[in-house]
N, C-alpha and C positions, 0 to 999 in steps of 0.2 A: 053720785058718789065722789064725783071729782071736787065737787065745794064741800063735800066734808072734811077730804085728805088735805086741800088746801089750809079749812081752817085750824085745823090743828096738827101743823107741822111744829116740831121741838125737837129737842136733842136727840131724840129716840129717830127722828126723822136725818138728821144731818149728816149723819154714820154714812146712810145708804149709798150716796154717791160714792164717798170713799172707797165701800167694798166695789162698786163699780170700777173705779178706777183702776185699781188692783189688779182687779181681775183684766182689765184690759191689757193693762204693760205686762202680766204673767203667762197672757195669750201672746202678746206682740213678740215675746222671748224667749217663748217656749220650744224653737228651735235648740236654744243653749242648754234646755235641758231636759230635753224631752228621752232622754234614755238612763236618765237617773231612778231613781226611787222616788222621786218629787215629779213624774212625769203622769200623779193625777190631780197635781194641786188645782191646775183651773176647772177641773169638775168640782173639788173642795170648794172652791173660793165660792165661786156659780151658786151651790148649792146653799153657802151661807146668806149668799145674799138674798137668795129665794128664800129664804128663812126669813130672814130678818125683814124682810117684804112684808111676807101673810103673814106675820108677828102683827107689824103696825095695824096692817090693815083690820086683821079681827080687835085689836084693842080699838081702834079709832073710828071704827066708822058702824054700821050698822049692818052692812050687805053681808057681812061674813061674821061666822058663828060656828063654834065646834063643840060644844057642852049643849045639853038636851035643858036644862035649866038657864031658863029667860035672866033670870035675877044675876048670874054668872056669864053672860052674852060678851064680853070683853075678856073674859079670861082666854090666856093664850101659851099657858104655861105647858099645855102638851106637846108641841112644837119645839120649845127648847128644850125638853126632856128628851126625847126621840134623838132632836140635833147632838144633844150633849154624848149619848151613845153612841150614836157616828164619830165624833168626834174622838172620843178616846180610843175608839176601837181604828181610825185611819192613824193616828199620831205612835199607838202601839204598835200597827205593824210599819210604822216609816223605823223607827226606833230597830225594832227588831230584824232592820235588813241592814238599818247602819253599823249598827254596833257587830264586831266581826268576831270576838270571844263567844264560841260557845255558852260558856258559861253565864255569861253576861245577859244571851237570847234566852239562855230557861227562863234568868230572871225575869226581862221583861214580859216571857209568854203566862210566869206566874202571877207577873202582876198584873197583866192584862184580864188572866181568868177571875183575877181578886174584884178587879171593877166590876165586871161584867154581874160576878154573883151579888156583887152588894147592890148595884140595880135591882134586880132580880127580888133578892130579900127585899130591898124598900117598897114592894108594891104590893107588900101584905103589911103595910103599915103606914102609906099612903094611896091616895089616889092621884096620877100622873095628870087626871084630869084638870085638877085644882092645886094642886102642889108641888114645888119645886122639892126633886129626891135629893134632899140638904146632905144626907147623912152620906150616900153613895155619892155625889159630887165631892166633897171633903175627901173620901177613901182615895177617890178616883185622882183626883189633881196633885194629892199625897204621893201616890204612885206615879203618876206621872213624872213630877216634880223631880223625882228621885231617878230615873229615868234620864232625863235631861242633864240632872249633875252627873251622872255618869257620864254621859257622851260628854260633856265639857272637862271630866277629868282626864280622859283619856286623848282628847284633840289639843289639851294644854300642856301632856305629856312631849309632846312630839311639834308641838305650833305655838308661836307667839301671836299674839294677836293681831298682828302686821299681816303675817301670812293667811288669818283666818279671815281679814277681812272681807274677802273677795269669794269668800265660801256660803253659797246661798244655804246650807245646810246650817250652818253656823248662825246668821241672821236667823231665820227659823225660828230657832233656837231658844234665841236670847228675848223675842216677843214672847213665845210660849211659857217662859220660865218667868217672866215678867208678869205676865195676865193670870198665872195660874197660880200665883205665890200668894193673889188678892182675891182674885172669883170667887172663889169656893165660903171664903169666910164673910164674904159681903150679903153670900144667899144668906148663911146663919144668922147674921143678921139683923134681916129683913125675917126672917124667921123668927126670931128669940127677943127681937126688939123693933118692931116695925119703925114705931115713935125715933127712935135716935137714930135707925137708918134713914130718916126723912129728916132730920135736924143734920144730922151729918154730912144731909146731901152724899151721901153714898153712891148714890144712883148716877149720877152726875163725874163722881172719880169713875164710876166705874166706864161709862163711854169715854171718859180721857183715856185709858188704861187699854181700848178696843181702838182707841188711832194710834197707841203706842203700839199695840200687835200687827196690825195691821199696818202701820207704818215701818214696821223690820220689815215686812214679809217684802215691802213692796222696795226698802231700799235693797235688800237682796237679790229681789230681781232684776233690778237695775245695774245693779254696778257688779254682779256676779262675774265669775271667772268660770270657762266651763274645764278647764284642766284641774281647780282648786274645788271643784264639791267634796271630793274625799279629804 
């Protein structure tokens, strides 16, 4: 299995250390903020990399297989569907402890329930197994999205960017709104146009666009402030 994963290491493979990385210095500093709302990011992190692990692994090798249909033996797209649910459903409730308006929390508890159903609905109209849920990823990063510009209208309210710089919440932030401005329409796509998602090398911005999130997350941890999270 080992001279398989060797021979077909590529970009999909180069990510991985990075998220290791990450997750190292978010361990190493998780004293600075382990009493925040971000005090479950290195189980996040952990878990993406485990992700993006048995990602490769069932695409690239042969030992690992999750679909009952041989001809589909590399499909791997259940896994990032699952992940992707986790992921909006942690990002929603970090959102909805930051954000201190009332009013603000319905919004995001309504927009969190808005994702959750449009998953939900997508799985009477795809199979999780074979398909990436385009239409619920799109709703979901939409909400998000919007989310996010709320917390940066209301931290620009009150903070110049001098002062945010040292705000691990703020880096966050600025990856998430960054990665999720392009995600969602790069599945469409690969959905709607496989042909020029491959001409356009899509797939390729889109791992530059996972060392730019990943790359806030980790300058955040780094040069944080732990009196400036709020």
């Amino acid at each position: 299995m080992i001279e398989e994963i060797l021979e077909t290491l590529n970009t999909d493979f180069i990510i991985l250390p990075f998220y290791l990385i990450t997750w190292l210095i978010a361990v190493i500093q998780y004293r600075t903020y382990y009493d925040t709302i971000l005090k479950y990011h290195p189980i996040y992190l952990m878990y993406t990399l485990l992700t993006e692990l048995l990602g490769y692994l069932v695409k690239y090798t042969d030992s690992f297989q999750l679909v009952s249909d041989d001809r589909y033996h590399w499909y791997n797209v259940i896994i990032y569907n699952i992940y992707s649910v986790v992921t909006y459903m942690y990002f929603f409730y970090i959102y909805w402890n930051v954000l201190s308006s009332e009013k603000h929390k319905k919004w995001v508890t309504y927009g969190g329930c808005m994702s959750m159903a449009s998953f939900l609905i997508s799985l009477f109209f795809q199979n999780p197994n074979y398909s990436h849920l385009y239409i619920a990823e799109l709703i979901s990063a939409l909400i998000l999205l919007s989310v996010i510009a709320l917390y940066f209208k209301k931290k620009f309210e009150w903070h110049s960017f001098k002062s945010l710089r040292y705000n691990l919440m703020f880096w966050t932030s600025v990856g998430l709104g960054i990665f999720y401005a392009y995600f969602p329409f790069t599945l469409l796509f690969l959905y709607l146009g496989p042909d020029l998602y491959t001409k356009l090398h899509l797939h390729d911005w889109l791992i530059a666009l996972i060392f730019v999130l990943y790359g806030t997350f980790l300058v955040g941890v780094l040069f944080h402030r732990r009196k400036d999270f709020q």
